[in-house]
C-alpha positions as CSV (number, residue, x, y, z in Angstrom):
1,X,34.3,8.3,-20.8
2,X,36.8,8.4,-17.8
3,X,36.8,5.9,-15.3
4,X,35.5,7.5,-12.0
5,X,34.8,4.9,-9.1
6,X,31.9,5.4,-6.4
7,X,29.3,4.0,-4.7
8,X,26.1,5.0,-6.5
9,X,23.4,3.2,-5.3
10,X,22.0,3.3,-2.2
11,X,18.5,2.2,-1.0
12,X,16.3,3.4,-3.6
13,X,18.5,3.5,-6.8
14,X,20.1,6.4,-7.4
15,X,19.5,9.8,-5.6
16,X,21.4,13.1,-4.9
17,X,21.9,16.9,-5.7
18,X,20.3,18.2,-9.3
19,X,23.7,19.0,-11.5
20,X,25.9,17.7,-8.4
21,X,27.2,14.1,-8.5
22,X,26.3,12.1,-8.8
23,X,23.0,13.8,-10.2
24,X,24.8,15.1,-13.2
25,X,24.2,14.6,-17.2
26,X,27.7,12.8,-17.6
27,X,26.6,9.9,-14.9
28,X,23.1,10.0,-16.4
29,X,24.7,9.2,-19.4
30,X,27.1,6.8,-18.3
31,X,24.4,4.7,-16.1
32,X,22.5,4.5,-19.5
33,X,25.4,3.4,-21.1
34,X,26.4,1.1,-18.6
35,X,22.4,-0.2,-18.1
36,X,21.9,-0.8,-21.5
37,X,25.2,-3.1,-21.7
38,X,24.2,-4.7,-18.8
39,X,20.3,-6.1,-20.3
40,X,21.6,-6.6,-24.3
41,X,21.0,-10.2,-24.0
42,X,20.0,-11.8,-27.6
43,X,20.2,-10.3,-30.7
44,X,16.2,-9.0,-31.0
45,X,15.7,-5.0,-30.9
46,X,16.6,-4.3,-26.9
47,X,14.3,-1.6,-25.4
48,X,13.8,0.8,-22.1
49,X,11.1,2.5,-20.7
50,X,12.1,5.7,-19.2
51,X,9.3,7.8,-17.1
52,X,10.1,11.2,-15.0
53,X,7.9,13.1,-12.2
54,X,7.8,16.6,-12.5
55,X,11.3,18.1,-11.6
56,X,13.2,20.7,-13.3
57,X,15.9,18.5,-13.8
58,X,14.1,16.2,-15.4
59,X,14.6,17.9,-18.6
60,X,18.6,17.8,-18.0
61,X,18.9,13.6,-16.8
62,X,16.0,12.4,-19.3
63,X,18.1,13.4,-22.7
64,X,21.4,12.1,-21.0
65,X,19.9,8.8,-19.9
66,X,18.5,8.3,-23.6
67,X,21.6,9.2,-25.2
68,X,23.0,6.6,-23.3
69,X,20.5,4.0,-24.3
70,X,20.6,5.0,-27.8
71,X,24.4,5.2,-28.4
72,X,24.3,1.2,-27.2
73,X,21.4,0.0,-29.5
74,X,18.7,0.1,-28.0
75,X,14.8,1.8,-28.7
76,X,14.1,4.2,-25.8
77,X,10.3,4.8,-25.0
78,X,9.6,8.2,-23.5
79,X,6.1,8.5,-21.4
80,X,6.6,11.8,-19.9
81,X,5.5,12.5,-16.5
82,X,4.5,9.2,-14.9
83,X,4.4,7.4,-11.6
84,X,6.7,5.2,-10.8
85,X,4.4,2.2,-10.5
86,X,3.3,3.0,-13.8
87,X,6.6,2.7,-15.6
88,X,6.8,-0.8,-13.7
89,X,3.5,-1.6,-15.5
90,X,4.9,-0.6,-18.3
91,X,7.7,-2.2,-18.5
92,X,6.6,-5.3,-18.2
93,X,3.3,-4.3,-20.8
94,X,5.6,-3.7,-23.6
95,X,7.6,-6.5,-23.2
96,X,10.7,-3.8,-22.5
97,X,14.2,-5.5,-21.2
98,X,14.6,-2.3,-18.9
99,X,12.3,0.2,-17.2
100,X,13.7,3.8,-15.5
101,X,12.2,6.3,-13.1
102,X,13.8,9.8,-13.0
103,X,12.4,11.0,-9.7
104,X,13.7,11.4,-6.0
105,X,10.1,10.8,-4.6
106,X,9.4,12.8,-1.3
107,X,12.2,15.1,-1.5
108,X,12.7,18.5,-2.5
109,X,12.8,19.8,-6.1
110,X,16.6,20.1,-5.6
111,X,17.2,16.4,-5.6
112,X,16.2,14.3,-8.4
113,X,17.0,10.0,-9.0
114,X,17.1,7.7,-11.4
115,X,15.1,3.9,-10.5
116,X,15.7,0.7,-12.3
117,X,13.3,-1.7,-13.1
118,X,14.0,-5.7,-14.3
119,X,11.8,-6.6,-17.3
120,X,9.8,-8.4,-14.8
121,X,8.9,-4.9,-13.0
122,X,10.7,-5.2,-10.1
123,X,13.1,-3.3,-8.7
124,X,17.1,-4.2,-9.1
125,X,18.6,-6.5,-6.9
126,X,21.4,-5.6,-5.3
127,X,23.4,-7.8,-6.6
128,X,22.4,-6.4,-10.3
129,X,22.7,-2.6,-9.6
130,X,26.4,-3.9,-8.3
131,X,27.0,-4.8,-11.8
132,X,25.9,-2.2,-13.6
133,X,28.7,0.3,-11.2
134,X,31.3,-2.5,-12.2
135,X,30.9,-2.0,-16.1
136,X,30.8,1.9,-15.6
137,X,33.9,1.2,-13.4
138,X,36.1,-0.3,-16.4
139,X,33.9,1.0,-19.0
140,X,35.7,1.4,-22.6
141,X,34.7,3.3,-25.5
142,X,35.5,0.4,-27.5
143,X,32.1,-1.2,-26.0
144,X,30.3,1.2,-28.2
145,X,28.4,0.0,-30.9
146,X,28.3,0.5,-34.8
147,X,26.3,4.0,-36.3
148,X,23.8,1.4,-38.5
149,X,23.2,0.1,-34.8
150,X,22.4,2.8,-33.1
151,X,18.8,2.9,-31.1
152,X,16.2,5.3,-31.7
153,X,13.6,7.2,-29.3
154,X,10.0,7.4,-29.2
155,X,7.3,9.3,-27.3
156,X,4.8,7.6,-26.1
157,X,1.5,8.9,-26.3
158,X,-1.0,6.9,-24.6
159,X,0.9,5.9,-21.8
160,X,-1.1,7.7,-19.1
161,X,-4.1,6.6,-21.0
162,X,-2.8,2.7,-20.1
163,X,-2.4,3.1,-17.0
164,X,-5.8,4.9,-15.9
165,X,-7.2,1.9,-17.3
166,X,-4.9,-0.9,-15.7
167,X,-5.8,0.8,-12.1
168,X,-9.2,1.2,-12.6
169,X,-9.3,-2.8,-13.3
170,X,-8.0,-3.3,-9.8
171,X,-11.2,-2.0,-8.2
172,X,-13.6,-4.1,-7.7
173,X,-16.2,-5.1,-10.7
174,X,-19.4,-3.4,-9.9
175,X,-18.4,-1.1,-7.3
176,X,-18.2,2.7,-8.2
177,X,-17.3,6.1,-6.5
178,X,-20.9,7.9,-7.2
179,X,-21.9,9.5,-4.4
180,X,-18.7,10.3,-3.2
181,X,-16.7,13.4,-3.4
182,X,-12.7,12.8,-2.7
183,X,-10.0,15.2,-2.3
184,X,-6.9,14.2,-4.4
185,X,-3.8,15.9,-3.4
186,X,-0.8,14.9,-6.3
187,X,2.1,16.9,-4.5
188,X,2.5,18.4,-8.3
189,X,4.3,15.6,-9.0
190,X,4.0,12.5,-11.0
191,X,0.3,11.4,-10.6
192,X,-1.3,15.2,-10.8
193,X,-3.0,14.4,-14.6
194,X,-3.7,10.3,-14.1
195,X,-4.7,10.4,-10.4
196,X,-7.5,12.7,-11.0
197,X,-9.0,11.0,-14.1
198,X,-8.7,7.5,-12.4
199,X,-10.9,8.8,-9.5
200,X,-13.4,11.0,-11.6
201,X,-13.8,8.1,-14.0
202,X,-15.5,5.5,-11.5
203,X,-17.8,8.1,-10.7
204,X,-16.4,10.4,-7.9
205,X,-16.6,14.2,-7.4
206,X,-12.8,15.0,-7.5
207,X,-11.3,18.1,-5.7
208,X,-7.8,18.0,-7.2
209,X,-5.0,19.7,-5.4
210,X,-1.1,19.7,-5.9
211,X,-1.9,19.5,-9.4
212,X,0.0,22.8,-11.3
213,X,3.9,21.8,-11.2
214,X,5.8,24.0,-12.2
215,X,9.4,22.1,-11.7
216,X,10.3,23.6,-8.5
217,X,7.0,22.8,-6.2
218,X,7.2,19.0,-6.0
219,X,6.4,17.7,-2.6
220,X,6.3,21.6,-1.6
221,X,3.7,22.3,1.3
222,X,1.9,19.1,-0.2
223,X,1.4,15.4,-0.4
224,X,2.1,13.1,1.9
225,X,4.9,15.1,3.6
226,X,2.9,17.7,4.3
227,X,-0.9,16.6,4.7
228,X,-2.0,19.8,6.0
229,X,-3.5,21.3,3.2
230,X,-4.8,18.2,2.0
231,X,-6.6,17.5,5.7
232,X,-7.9,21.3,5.6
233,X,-9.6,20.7,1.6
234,X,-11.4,17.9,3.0
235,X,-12.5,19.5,5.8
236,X,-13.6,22.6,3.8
237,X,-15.6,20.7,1.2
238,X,-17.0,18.2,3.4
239,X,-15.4,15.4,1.8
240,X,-15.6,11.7,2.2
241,X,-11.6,10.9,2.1
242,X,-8.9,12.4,1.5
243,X,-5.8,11.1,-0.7
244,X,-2.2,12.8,-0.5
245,X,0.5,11.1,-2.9
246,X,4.2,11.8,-3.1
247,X,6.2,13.1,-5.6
248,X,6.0,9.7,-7.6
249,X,3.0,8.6,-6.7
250,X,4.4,5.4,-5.2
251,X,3.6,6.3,-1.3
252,X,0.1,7.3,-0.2
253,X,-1.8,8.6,3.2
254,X,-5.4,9.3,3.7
255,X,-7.8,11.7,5.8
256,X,-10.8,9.7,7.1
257,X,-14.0,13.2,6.3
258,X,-13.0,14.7,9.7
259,X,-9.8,15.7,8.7
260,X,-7.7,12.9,10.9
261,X,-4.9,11.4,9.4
262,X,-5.0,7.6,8.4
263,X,-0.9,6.2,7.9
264,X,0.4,3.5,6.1
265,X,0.1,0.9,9.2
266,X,-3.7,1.5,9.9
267,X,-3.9,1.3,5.7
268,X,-2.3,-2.1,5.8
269,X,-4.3,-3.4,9.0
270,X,-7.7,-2.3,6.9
271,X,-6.6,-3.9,3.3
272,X,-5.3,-7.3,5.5
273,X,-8.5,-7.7,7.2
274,X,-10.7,-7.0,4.0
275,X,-8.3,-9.6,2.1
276,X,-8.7,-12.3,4.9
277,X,-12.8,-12.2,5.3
278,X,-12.4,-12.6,1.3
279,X,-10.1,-15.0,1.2
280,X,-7.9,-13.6,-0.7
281,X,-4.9,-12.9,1.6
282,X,-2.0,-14.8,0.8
283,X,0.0,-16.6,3.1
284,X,-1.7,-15.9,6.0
285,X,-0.1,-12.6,6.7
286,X,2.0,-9.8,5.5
287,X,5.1,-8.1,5.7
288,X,6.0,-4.7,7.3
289,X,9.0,-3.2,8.6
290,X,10.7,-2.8,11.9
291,X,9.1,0.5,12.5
292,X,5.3,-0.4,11.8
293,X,3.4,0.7,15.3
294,X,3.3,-2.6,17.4
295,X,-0.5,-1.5,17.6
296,X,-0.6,-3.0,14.1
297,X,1.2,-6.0,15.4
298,X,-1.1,-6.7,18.0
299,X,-4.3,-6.2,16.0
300,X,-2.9,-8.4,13.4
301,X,-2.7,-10.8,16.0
302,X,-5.8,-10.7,17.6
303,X,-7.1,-11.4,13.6
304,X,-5.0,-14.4,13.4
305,X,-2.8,-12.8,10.2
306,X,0.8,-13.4,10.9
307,X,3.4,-10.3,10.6
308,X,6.9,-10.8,9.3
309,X,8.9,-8.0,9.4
310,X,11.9,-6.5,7.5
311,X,14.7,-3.4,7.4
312,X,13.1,0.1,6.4
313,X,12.9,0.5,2.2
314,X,10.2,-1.1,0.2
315,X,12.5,-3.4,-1.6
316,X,13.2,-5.5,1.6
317,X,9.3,-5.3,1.6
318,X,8.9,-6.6,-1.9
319,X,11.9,-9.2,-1.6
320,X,10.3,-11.1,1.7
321,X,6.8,-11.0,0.3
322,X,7.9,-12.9,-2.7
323,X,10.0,-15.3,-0.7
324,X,7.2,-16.2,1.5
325,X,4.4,-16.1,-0.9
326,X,2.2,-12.9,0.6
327,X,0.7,-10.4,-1.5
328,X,0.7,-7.9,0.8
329,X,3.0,-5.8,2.4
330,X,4.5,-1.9,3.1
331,X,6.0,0.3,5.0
332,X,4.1,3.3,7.8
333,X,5.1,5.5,5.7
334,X,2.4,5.0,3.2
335,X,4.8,2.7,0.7
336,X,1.8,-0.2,0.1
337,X,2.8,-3.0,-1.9
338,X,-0.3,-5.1,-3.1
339,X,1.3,-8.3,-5.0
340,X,-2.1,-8.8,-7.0
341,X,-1.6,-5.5,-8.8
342,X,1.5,-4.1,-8.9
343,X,5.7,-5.1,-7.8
344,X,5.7,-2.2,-6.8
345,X,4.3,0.5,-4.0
346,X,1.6,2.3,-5.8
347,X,-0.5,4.9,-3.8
348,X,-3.1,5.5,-6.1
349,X,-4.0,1.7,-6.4
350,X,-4.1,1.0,-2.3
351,X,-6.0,4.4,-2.0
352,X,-8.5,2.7,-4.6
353,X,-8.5,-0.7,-2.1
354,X,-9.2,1.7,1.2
355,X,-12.3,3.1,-0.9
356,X,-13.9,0.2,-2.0
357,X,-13.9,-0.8,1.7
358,X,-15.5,2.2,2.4
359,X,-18.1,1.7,-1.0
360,X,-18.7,-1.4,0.3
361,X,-19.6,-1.3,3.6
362,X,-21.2,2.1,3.1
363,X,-19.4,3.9,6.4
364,X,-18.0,6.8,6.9
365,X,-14.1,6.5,6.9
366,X,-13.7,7.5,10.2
367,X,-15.2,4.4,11.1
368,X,-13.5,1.7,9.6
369,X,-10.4,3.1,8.7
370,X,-8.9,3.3,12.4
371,X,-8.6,0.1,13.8
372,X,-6.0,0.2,16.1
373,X,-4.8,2.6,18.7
374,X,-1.1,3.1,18.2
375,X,1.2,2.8,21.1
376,X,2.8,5.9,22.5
377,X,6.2,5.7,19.8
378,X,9.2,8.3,20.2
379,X,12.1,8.3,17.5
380,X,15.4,10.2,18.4
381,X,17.9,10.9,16.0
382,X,21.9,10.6,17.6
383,X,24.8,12.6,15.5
384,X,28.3,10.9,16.2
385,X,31.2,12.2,15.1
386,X,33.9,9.1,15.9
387,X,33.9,5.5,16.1
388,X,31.0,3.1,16.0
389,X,28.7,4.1,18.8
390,X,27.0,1.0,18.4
391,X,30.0,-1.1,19.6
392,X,30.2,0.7,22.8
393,X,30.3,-1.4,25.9
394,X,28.4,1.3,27.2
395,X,25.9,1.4,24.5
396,X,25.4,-2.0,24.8
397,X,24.9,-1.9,28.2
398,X,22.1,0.8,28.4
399,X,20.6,-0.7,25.4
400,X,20.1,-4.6,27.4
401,X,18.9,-2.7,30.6
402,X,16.2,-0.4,28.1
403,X,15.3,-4.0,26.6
404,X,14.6,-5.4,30.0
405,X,12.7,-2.1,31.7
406,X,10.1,-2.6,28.4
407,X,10.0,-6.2,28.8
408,X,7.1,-8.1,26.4
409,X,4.6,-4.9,26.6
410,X,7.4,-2.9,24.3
411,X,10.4,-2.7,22.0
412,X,13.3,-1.1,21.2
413,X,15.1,-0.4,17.7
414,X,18.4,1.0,17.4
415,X,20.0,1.3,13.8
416,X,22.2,3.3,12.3
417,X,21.3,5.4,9.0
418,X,22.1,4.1,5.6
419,X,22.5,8.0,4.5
420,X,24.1,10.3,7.1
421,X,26.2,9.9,10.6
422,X,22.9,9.5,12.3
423,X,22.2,6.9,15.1
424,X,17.9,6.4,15.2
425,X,16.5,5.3,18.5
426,X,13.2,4.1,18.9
427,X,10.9,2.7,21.6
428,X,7.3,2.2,21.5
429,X,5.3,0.4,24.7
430,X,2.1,0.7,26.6
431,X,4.1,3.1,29.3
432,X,4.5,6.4,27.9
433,X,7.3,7.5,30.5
434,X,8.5,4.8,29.9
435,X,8.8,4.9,26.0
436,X,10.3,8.3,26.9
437,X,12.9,7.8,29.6
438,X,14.7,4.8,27.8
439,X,15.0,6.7,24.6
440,X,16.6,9.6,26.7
441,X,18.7,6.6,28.3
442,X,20.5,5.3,25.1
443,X,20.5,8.3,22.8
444,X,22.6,9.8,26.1
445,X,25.2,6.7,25.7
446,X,25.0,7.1,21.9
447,X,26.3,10.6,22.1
448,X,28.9,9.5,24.8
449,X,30.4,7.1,22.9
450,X,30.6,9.2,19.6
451,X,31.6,12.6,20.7
């Protein structure tokens, strides 16, 4: 292999382009390579775990990603379509040194990404994934072992069977769905076999959509980044909730049996009041990111549950919850991490938490699952084409007086993206105008400074 230097990962592992790098079979193969050096530790029979959603390109990264485990040793375990929760269950479940998504989650079929997993089941430090880019960095041929050496690959086939049964485990004992008929959308991604069969098997009328993939409809007019059809099914069938996955099943948003949309905040808010009446909240709190609605803040308050909060990705998410001993935490988006169950965000599991609310206190959803009115909340994105905006005495300037206008009843957030030349600006408050007009304020200084 030739030595090519780059920045791979990003916030999420490793996402781009299908066939373009660093999406290609040659990196796929080297990041195997490279990975599987990396967690040979010990002499025993190393092996990986490797799990894809429902891409075309899937079928191009999954052989290239097992070549590169094989040709280092070690026994690759291939479960097919799964979500990526699951192949963090079963990573750890079968004892595997290393567990790997292929999937780029909510985006397009275009993109595809490859996610790492610790033989713990969670996610790769950064730290770690800077290690692995090191050894592909100077990697040698030489490092390659022996042909008597060489790993093999396995499918597994009850692997979806495994992990209908771990979710359905975390729903309460004695509870069940009869009675109630749900609307499943599975973005024909990852979750569209094990999704429905989790639901239908505690007792629930399933109406299953997103559920025929075909390698280039992932995420396509479905899921959770586009709820509309999911919101119209329930609507139409008179439905109790409605459930809309991502691509990997690891983000999730509901529809209360009107139709109205439930995010990842009001989610959060329900499952953290539920856990605190039961006792079972750890810590006293949970953990959110800087964009979660202050709404959620407020309510939280009012509860007593303390709210730490972290930079945008679920890892940050994960990584302060186990520092500070919560089990629960996420992000608006619908990424809900539930420490009890899963290192992981798993949509299928906190959709299964909002229901046996609902089972439980037999209401409609529309009732309990909207606790909070959300503060008026505007988000502007700033190109720039020179400089750093952000150092702008200017910038600076309108940002303090912005700060001060909003005072205690408000905030403002200003950071730049980890991904594109992007400035985001966003201000939520009681004062609508308000909210507006300081937005427009900054976001004019932003684009000053970086023209």
């Amino acid at each position: 292999m030739s030595e090519k230097k780059r920045k791979l990962f990003g916030t999420d592992g490793i996402r781009g382009t299908a066939n373009t790098e660093p999406m290609t079979a040659e990196t796929a193969l080297r990041v195997g390579m490279a990975a599987a050096s990396y967690f040979t530790r010990g002499e025993h029979r190393h092996r990986v775990v490797i799990g894809k959603d429902t891409r075309l390109s899937g079928y191009m990264l999954e052989p290239a990603l097992t070549s590169g485990f094989v040709s280092m040793g070690m026994e690759v375990i291939l479960v097919g379509p799964m979500p990526t929760p699951a192949i963090a269950m079963l990573t750890r479940s079968l004892r595997a040194d290393l567990g790997l998504m292929i999937s780029a989650s909510h985006n397009p079929f275009e993109d595809n990404g490859i996610k790492l997993f610790g033989p713990d089941g969670y996610k790769l430090s950064d730290t770690v994934e800077h290690e692995i880019e090191a050894i592909m960095d100077i990697w040698s041929d030489d490092a390659l072992i022996a042909p008597a050496k060489l790993g093999r690959a396995k499918r597994l086939d009850d692997a979806a069977g495994r992990y209908v049964e771990y979710v359905k485990q975390t729903f309460p004992r004695g509870l069940r769905l009869d009675g109630l008929k749900i609307v499943v959308d599975c973005a024909h991604g990852a979750a569209y076999k094990v999704a429905p069969a989790v639901l239908w098997e505690l007792g629930a009328d399933v109406v299953p959509v997103g559920v025929s993939p075909d390698g280039f409809n992932i995420n396509k007019g479905c899921g959770s980044t586009d709820t509309n059809a999911m919101c119209s099914q329930v609507v139409t069938h008179g439905a109790d909730l409605g459930i809309a996955l991502d691509g990997d099943a690891d983000r999730v948003l509901l529809a209360d049996e009107t139709g109205a949309m439930v995010d990842g905040d009001q989610l959060m808010a329900l499952i953290a009041g539920h856990w605190q009446e039961q006792g079972t909240l750890h810590g006293a709190g949970m953990v959110a990111t800087v964009m979660s609605n202050l709404g959620m803040e407020r309510y939280l308050k009012q509860r007593g549950i303390a709210l730490e909060r972290t930079s945008v990705g679920d890892r940050y998410v994960v990584q302060r919850m186990r520092e500070k001993g919560f089990n629960l935490g996420g992000e608006q988006s619908g990424h809900i991490i539930l420490g009890d169950y899963s290192t992981t965000g798993d949509g299928l599991i906190a959709a299964l938490q909002a229901l046996a609310i609902l089972v439980g206190r037999n209401k409609p959803a529309s009732e309990i699952c909207r606790l909070f009115e959300p503060l008026p909340q505007l988000l502007k994105n700033v190109r720039f084409a020179n400089g750093a905006p952000l150092e702008d005495e200017g910038v600076k300037k309108a940002m303090r007086d912005a700060e001060e206008q909003l005072g205690a009843s408000g905030r403002l957030l200003v950071r730049p993206s980890g991904t594109e030349p992007v400035i985001r600006v966003m201000a939520e408050g009681d004062d609508e105008v308000l909210i507006n007009a300081v937005v427009d304020d900054v976001a004019s200084m932003i684009e000053q400074a970086g023209a």
